[in-house]
C-alpha positions in Angstrom: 7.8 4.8 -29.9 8.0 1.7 -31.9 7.8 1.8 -35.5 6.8 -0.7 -38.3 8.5 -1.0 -41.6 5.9 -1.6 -44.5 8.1 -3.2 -47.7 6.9 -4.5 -50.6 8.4 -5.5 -54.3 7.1 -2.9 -56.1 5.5 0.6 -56.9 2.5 -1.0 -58.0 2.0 -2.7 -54.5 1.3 0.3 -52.9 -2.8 0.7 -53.3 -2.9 -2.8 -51.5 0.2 -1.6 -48.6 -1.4 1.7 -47.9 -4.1 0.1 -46.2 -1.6 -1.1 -43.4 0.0 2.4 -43.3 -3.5 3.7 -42.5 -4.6 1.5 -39.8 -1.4 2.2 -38.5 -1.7 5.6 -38.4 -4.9 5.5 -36.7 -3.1 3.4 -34.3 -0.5 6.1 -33.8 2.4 3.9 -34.9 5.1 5.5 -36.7 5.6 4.1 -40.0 9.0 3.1 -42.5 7.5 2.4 -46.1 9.6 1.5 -49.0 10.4 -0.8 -51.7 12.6 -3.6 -51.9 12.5 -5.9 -54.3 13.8 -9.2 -53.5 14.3 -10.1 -57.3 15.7 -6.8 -58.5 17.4 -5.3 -55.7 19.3 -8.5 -53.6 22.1 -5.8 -52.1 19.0 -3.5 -50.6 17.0 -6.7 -49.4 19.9 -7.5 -47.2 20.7 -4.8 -45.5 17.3 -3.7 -44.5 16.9 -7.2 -43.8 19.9 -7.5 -41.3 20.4 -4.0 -40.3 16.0 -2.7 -39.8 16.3 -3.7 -35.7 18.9 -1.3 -35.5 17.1 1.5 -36.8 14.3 1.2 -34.4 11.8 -0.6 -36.4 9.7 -3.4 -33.9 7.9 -5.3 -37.0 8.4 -5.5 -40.6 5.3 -6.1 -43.2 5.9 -7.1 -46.5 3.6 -7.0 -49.4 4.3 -8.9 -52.6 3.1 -10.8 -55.6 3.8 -13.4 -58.1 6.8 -15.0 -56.8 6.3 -13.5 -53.4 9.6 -14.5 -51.9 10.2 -11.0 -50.6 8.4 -11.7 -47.1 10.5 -15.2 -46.3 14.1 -13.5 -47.5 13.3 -10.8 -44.8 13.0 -13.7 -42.3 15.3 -15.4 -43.3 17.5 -12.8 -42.8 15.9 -10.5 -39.8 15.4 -11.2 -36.0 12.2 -9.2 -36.0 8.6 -10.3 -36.2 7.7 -10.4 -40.2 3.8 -10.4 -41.6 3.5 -11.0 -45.5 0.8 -9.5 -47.6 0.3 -11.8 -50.5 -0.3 -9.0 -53.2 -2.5 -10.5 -56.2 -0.6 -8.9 -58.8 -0.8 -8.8 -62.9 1.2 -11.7 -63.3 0.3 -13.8 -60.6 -2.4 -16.9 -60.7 -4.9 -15.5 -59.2 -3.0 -14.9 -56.2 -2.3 -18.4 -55.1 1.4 -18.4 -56.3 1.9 -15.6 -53.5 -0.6 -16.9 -50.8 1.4 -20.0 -51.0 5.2 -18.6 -51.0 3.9 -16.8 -48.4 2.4 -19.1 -46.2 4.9 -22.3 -47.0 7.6 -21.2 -45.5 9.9 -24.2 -43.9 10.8 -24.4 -39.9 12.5 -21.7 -38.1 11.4 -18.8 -40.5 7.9 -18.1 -39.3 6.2 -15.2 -41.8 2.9 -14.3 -40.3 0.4 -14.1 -43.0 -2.9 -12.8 -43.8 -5.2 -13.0 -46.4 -4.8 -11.9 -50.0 -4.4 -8.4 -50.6 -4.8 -8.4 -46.4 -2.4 -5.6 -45.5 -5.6 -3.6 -43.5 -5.4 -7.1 -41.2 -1.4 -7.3 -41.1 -1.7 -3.6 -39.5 -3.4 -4.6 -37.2 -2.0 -8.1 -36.3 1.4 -5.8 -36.1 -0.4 -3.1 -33.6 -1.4 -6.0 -31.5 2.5 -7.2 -31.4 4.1 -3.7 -30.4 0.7 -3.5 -27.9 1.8 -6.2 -26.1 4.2 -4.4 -24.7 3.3 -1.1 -24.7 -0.1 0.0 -22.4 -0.8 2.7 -25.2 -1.2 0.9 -28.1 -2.8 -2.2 -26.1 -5.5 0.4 -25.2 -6.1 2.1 -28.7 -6.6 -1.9 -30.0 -9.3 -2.5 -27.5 -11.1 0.7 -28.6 -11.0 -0.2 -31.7 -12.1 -3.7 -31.3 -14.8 -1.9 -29.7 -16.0 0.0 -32.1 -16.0 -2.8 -34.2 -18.4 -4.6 -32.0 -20.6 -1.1 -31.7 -20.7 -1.1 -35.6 -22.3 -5.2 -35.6 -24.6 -4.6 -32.9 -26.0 -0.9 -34.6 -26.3 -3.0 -37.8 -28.2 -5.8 -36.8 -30.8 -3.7 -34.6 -30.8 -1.7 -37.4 -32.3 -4.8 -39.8 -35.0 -4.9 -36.6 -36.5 -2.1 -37.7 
């Protein structure tokens, strides 16, 4: 079973990471959450950074604001597939400053990333990597997807009425 490691720079991150942990859950992926701050803790950044594709762990999501460099260290660093969640934090500009340290990253370290406060989306964008190679998960997507359709079409016959 593959697992995803949800990060992010601090505590008060959380009520924006827990959507991924949810989705994933629903998903029936096994979660890692924790915090790692790339500012304040450089020693832990590292070696969950160089050391999280040993331990099992297929993608790594990252949530942070302000600076936000916490999602391009971990690629800089890790050979695994990294989505950042640019967090709009109390000292940020209304989260531009991480939607942009986010998304600028320079060639050869990739960071998926999805929209402010997006960490329902970079669930799911992390489901759809570990479901490309595994049946299971592929097929729990599509339901889902489903449903999602179901949900539009019940809506809009519902406005009919």
């Amino acid at each position: 079973m593959s697992t995803v490691a949800i990060i992010m720079g601090s505590i008060s991150d959380m009520p924006v990471m827990q959507d991924a942990i949810d989705i994933l859950k629903e998903f029936g992926i096994e979660t890692e959450v924790d915090i790692v701050s790339a500012h304040r803790t450089p020693e832990k950044l590292f070696d969950f950074s160089t050391k999280a594709h040993e331990r099992g762990i297929s993608v790594i999501i990252a949530g942070a604001g302000g600076a936000a460099h916490l999602p391009g260290m971990v690629a800089s660093m890790s050979p695994l597939p990294v989505i950042g969640v640019p967090v709009k934090s109390s000292n940020s500009i209304d989260g531009w400053d991480s939607v942009l340290s986010i998304l600028q990253m320079p060639g050869g370290v990739p960071v998926a990333t999805v929209a402010l406060n997006g960490a329902k989306n970079a669930g799911i964008l992390a489901a759809q990597i570990i479901g490309s190679a595994d049946a299971t998960i592929l097929n729990r997507i599509i339901a889902y997807k489903q449903n999602l359709k179901e949900a539009v079409i019940k809506a809009s016959e519902g406005l009919k009425k």
